[in-house]
C-alpha positions in Angstrom: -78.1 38.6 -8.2 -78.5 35.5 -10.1 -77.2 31.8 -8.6 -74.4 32.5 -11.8 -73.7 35.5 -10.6 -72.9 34.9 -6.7 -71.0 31.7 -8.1 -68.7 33.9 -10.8 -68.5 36.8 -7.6 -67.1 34.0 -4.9 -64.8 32.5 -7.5 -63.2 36.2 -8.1 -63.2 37.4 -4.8 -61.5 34.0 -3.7 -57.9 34.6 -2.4 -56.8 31.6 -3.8 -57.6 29.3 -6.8 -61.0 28.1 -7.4 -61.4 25.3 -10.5 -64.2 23.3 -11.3 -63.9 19.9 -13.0 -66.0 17.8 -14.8 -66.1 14.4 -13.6 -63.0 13.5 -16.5 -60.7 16.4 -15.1 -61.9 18.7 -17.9 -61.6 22.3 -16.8 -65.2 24.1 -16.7 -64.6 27.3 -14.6 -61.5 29.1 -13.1 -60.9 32.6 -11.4 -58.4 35.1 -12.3 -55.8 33.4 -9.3 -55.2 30.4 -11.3 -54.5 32.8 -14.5 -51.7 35.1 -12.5 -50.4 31.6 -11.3 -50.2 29.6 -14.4 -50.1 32.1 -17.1 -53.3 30.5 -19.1 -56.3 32.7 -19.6 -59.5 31.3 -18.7 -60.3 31.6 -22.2 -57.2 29.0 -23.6 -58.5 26.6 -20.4 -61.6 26.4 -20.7 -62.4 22.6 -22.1 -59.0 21.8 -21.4 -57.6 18.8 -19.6 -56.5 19.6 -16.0 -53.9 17.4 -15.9 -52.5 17.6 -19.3 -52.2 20.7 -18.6 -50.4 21.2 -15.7 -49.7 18.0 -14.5 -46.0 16.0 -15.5 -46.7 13.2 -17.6 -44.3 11.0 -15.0 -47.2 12.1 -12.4 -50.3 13.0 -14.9 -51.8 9.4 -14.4 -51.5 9.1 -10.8 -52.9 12.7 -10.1 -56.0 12.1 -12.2 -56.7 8.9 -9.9 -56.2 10.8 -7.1 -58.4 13.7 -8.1 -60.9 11.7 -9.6 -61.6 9.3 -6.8 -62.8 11.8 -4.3 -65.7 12.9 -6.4 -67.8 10.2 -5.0 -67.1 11.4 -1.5 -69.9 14.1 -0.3 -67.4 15.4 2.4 -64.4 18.1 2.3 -60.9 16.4 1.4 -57.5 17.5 1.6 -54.6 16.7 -0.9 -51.2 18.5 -2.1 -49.6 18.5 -5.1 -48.3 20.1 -7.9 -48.8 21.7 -10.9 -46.6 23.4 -13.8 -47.1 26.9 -15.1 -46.9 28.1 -19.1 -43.3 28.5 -18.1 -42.5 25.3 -16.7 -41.8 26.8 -13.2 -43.3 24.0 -10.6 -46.6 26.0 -8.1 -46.8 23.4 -4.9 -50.6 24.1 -3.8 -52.7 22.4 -0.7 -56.1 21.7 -2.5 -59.8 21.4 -0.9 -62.2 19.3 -3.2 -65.7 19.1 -3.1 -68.2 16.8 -4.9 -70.9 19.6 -6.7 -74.3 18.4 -7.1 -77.3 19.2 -9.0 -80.8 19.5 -8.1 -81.4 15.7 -8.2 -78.5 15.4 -5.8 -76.5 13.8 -8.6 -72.5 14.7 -8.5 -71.6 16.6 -11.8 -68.4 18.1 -11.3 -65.7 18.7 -8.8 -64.4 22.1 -6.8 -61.4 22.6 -6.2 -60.0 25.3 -4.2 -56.2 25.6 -3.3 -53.4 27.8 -1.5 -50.2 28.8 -3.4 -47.5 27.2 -0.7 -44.7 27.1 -3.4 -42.8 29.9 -1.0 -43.4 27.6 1.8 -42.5 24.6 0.2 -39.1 26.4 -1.0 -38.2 27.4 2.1 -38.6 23.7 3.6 -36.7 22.2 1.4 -34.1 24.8 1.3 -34.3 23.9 5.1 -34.3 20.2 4.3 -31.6 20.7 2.1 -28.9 23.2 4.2 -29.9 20.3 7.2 -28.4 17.4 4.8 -25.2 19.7 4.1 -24.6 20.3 7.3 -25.1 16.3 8.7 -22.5 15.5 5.4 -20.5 18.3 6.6 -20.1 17.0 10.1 -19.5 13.2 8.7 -16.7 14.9 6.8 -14.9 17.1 9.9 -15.3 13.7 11.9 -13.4 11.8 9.2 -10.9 14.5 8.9 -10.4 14.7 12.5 -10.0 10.5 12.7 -7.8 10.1 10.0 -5.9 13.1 11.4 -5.5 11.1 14.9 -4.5 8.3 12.9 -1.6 10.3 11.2 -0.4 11.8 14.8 0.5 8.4 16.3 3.6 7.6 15.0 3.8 4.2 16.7 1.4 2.5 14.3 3.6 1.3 11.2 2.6 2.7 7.5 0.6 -0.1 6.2 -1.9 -0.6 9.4 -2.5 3.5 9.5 -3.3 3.8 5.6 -5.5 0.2 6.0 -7.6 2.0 8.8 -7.6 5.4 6.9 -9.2 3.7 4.0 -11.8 1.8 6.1 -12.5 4.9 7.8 -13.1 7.4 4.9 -16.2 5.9 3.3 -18.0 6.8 6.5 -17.8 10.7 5.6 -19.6 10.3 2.1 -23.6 10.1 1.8 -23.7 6.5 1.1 -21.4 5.0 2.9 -22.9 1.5 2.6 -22.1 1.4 -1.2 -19.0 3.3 -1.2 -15.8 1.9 -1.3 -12.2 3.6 -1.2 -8.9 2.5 -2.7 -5.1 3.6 -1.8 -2.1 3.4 -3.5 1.1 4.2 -2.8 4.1 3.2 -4.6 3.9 -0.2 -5.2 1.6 -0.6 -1.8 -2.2 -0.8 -2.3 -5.0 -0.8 0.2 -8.8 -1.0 -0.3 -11.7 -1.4 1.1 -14.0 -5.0 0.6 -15.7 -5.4 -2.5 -13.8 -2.3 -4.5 -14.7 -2.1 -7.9 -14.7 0.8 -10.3 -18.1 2.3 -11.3 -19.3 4.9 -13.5 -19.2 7.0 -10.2 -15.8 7.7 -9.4 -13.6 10.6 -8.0 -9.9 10.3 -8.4 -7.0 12.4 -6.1 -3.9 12.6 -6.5 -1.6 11.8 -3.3 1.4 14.4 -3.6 4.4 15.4 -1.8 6.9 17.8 -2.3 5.4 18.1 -6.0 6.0 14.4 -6.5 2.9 12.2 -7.4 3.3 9.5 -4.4 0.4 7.5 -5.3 -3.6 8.0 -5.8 -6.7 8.1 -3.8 -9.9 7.1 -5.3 -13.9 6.4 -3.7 -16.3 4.6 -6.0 -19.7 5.0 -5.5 -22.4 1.8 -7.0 -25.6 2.9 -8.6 -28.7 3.7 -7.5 -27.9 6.4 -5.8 -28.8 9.8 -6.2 -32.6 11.1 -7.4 -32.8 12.4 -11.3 -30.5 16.2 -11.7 -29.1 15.6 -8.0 -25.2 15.5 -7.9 -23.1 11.7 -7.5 -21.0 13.8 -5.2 -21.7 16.4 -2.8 -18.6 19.5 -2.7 -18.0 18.8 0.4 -17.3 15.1 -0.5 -14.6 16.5 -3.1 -13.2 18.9 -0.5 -12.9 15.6 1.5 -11.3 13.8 -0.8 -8.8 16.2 -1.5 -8.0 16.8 2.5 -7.5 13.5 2.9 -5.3 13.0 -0.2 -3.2 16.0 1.4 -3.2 14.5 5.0 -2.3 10.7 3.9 0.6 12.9 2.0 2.1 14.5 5.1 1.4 10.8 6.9 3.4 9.2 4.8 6.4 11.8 4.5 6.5 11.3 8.2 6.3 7.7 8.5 9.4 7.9 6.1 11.0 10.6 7.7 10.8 8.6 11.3 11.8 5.3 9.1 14.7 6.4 7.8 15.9 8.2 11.5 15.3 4.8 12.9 17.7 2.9 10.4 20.2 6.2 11.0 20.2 5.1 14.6 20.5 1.7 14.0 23.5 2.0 11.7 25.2 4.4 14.2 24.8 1.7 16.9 26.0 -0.5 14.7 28.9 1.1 13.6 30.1 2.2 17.1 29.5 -1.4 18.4 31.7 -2.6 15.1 34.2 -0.4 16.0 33.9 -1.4 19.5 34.1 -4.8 18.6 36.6 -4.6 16.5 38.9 -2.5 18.6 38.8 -5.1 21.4 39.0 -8.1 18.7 42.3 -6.7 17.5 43.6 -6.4 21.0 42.3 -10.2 22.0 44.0 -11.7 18.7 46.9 -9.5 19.6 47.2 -11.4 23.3 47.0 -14.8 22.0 48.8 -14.8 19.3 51.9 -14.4 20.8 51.3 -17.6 23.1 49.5 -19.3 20.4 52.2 -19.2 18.4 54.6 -20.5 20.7 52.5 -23.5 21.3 52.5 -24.5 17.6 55.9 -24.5 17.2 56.7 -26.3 20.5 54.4 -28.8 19.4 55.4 -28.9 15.4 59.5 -29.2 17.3 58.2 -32.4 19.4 56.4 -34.3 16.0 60.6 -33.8 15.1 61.3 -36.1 18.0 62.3 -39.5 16.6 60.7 -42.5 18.0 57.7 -40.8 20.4 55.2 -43.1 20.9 52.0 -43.1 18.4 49.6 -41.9 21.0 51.9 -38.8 21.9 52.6 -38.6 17.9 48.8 -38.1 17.4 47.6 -35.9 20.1 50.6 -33.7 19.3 49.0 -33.4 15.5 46.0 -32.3 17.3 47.6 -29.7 18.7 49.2 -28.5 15.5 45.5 -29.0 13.9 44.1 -27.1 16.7 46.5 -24.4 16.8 46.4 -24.0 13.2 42.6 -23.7 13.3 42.5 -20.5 16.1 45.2 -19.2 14.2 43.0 -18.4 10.8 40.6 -17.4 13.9 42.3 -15.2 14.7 43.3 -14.0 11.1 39.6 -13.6 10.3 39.5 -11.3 12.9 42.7 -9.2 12.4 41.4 -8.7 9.2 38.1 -8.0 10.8 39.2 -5.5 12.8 41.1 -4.0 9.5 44.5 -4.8 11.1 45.8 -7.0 7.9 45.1 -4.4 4.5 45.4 -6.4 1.2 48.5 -6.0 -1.0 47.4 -6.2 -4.8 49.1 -8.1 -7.0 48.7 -9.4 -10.8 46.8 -12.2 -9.5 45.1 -15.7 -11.6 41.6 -16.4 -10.4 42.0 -19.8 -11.6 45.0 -21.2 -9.8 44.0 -18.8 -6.2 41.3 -21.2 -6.7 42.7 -24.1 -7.1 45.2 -23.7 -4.6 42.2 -22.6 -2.2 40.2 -25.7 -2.8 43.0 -28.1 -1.6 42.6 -26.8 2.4 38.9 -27.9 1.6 39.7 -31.2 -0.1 39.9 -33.0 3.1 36.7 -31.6 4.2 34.9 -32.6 0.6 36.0 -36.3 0.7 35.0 -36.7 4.2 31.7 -35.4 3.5 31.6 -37.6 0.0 31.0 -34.0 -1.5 32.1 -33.4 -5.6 33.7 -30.6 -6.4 33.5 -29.2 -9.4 35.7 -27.0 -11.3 34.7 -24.9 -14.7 37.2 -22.5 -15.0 37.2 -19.7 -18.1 40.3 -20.1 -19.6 40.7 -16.6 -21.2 40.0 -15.2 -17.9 42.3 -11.9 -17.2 44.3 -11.5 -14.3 43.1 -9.4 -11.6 44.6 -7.1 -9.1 44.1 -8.6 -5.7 45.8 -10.0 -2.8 45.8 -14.1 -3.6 45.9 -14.9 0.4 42.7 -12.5 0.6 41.1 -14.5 -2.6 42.0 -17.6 -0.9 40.2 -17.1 2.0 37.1 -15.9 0.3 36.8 -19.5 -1.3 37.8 -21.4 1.8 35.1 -19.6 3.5 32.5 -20.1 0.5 33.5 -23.1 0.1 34.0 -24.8 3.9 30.2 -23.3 4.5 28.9 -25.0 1.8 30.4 -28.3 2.6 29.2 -27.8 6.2 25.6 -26.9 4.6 25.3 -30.3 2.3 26.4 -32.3 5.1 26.7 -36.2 3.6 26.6 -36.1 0.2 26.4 -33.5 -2.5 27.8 -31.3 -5.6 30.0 -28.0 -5.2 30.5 -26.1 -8.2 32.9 -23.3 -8.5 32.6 -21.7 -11.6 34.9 -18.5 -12.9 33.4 -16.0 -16.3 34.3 -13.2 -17.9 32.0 -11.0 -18.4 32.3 -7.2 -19.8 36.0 -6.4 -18.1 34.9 -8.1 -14.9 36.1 -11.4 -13.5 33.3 -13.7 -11.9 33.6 -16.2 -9.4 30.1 -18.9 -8.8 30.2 -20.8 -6.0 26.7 -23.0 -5.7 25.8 -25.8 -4.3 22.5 -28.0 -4.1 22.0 -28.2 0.0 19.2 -27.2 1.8 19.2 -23.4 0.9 19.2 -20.4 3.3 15.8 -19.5 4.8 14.7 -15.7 4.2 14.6 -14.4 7.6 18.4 -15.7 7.8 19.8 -14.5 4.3 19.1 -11.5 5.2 21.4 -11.1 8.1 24.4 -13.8 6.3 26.8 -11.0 6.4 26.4 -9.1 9.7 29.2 -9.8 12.0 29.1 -12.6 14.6 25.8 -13.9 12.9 25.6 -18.3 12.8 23.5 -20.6 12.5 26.3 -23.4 13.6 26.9 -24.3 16.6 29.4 -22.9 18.7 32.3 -24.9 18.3 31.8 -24.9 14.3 31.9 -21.3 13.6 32.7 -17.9 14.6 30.1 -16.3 12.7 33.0 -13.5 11.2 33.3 -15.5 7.4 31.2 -14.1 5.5 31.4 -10.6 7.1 35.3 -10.8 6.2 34.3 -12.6 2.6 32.1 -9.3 2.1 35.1 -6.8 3.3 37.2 -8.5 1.0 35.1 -8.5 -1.9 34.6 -4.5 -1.2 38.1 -3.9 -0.4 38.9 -5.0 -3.8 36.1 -2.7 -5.4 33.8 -6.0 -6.4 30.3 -6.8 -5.6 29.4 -9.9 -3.6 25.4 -11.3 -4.3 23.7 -14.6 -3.1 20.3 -16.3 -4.3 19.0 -19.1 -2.2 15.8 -20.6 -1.8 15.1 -23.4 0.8 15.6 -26.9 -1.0 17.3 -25.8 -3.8 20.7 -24.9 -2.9 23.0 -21.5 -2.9 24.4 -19.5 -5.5 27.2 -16.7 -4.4 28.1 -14.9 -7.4 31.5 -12.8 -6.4 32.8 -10.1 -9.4 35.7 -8.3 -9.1 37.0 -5.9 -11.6 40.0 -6.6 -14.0 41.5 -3.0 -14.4 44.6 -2.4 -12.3 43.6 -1.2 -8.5 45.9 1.8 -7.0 46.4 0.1 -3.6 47.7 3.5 -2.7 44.3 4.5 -3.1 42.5 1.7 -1.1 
């Protein structure tokens, strides 16, 4: 046997593929393994370029340095790669090269021989890959299982749970560092730093009771995954829609406890009103009795001729005095409900006018204007005038207390679509926020103790609702109040009231 022939028997007999290339990466010899594995004959690769051939051209160039540079090394060396069959399926292999010589010890071509570990290879990164799922999946579960702590503590108000579910759920997706989450619900919106839409975004729906509360979304910035690798892994989306579903049921009970609170709350506040005014009505029942008997001792002693001045003037005190706990103690008869209105035709205009001349005094002390714009073709109303009366004294004397020295109160009557209006504004100091909203709860001042009772406006608002109107009030601090008061102009049953 020949030096051919032991060369052409070793290269057939070879369990694995045996190629020789020339020292440009032409392909000189091959056995039959590398024509099972790539589906070339030896006869279509002979002359060919190895890494034309088989090689991506995203890889080609940096294979053929690769390759190429060992031939100067005498020595065995080791290196993996890959190749691509006729049918573009990819055949991982663990080569050997070795520099071949010739008789003057001068390197003419290359061997290569190689091991088919695509099976291998498979199996690793299918082991790679089920490793990966299974860390995302367990990022995922965690996140699930937080946001679901997060939902079971009903202590923590709405806004603080959803602001710490939404910093928390970027941390179960495979980027976390370039992922950013954004909640809305109703006209509430929470999101994380730095949110900005991207061309990688997945969008859920928050839903309750088949209503669309609100949305969920995560975008993801580029540079993320590798070319034909998903944006988002399935169990990312199965993620996202679990924790649309949970911040759901979250919110349904944050509203559910909500609204239980304010039940309790305006069942306390209703039994301590009735309380109240149960013992109010029995109070103003005591001392009106005696109350009234020291007015008209003291209105039968002014009738004495010739008292002295000092006696003359304390005595007017007393009548002022008097007079003063006894719309006290009207304001809370009526509070207590113990005075019903009786409806009569009644003229806005002139109840006004006759209201405003208790508060003249109190105007001209306080050098405050009052000025009148009534609406002439205003209808008459049904309504109790003494009740209408004492909703302007009470808008009216509050203002004047509000403006202190100096100042401009308007009252001003429209007629507007069958309703009768009544504007009472002035240009004091406005209401603070925290207080307008509590201007109309019983007992609640901001005078001191010996200037109100805190019941006006509570009665102002039961009159206004006794006679089937609306009360409103706009204020901002520095620029005055507006109460706007409407009351309708059609005829009221009182048998109905």
């Amino acid at each position: 046997m020949n030096l051919q022939e032991y060369y052409d028997t070793i290269m057939q007999l070879s369990h694995g593929i045996v190629v020789t290339l020339d020292l440009k990466g032409g392909i000189i010899h091959g056995n039959s393994r590398l024509e099972d594995l790539t589906g070339f004959s030896m006869q279509e690769l002979a002359g060919r370029d190895w890494f034309e051939t088989f090689v991506s051209e995203a890889g080609r160039e940096e294979a053929r340095r690769e390759v190429l540079s060992r031939a100067g090394q005498r020595s065995v060396s080791r290196i993996s790669g890959k190749i691509m069959s006729r049918y573009g399926e990819k055949i991982y292999i663990d080569w050997n090269l070795k520099a071949l010589c010739d008789s003057e010890d001068s390197i003419i071509s290359i061997l290569c021989v190689g091991q088919d570990v695509t099976s291998h290879m498979v199996t690793q990164k299918g082991l790679i890959r089920e490793k990966f799922e299974l860390i995302e999946r367990n990022k995922a579960i965690n996140c699930l299982y937080e946001i679901s702590k997060l939902g079971g503590d009903l202590e923590m108000g709405l806004k603080e749970t959803m602001e710490r579910i939404v910093n928390l759920l970027a941390s179960g997706f495979q980027h976390p560092e370039r992922t950013h989450v954004r909640l809305r619900v109703g006209n509430l919106s929470w999101q994380t730093e730095g949110f900005r839409k991207t061309d990688n975004v997945l969008v859920e729906p928050v839903e309750s009771s088949r209503d669309i509360r609100g949305t969920l979304t995560v975008s993801v910035e580029n540079g993320g995954p590798g070319i034909g690798e998903p944006v988002f892994l399935e169990d990312e989306r199965d993620l996202l829609s679990t924790a649309a579903q949970q911040i759901a049921i979250i919110v349904s009970k944050k509203e559910i406890k909500s609204a239980k609170q304010q039940l309790e709350m305006q069942l306390r506040q209703a039994d301590r009103l009735a309380k109240i005014g149960q013992f109010s009505a029995g109070v103003a029942h005591e001392i009106n009795e005696p109350l009234a008997n020291i007015l008209g001792y003291a209105q039968l002693a002014l009738q004495t001729p010739e008292i002295p001045e000092q006696v003359r003037m304390d005595l007017g005190n007393i009548v002022d005095s008097s007079l003063h706990a006894r719309e006290i103690i009207k304001k809370i008869m009526f509070f207590s409900r113990q005075l019903p209105p009786q409806f009569l035709p009644t003229n806005l205009n002139e109840t006004i006018a006759e209201a405003l001349r208790i508060t003249e005094t109190a105007a001209k002390r306080n050098n405050i204007d009052v000025c009148c714009k009534f609406d002439e073709t205003l209808p008459a109303v049904s309504a109790d005038p003494q009740h209408i009366k004492q909703v302007i004294v009470n808008l009216a004397a509050n203002a004047i207390q509000a403006m202190g020295e100096g100042g401009t109160l308007t009252i001003t009557t429209l007629n507007n679509k069958n309703d009768a209006y009544i504007i009472v504004e002035d240009n004091g100091p406005g209401i603070p926020a925290d207080e307008l909203k509590q201007i109309f709860n019983p007992f609640f001042t901001t005078k001191d103790v010996d200037k109100g009772t805190g019941l006006g406006l509570s009665v102002v608002l039961g009159i206004v609702k006794a006679h089937k109107g609306f009360i409103q009030v706009h204020s901002e601090p520095g620029e005055g109040t507006r109460f706007e008061v409407a009351f309708p102009c059609q005829h009221i049953d009182s048998a109905e009231e």
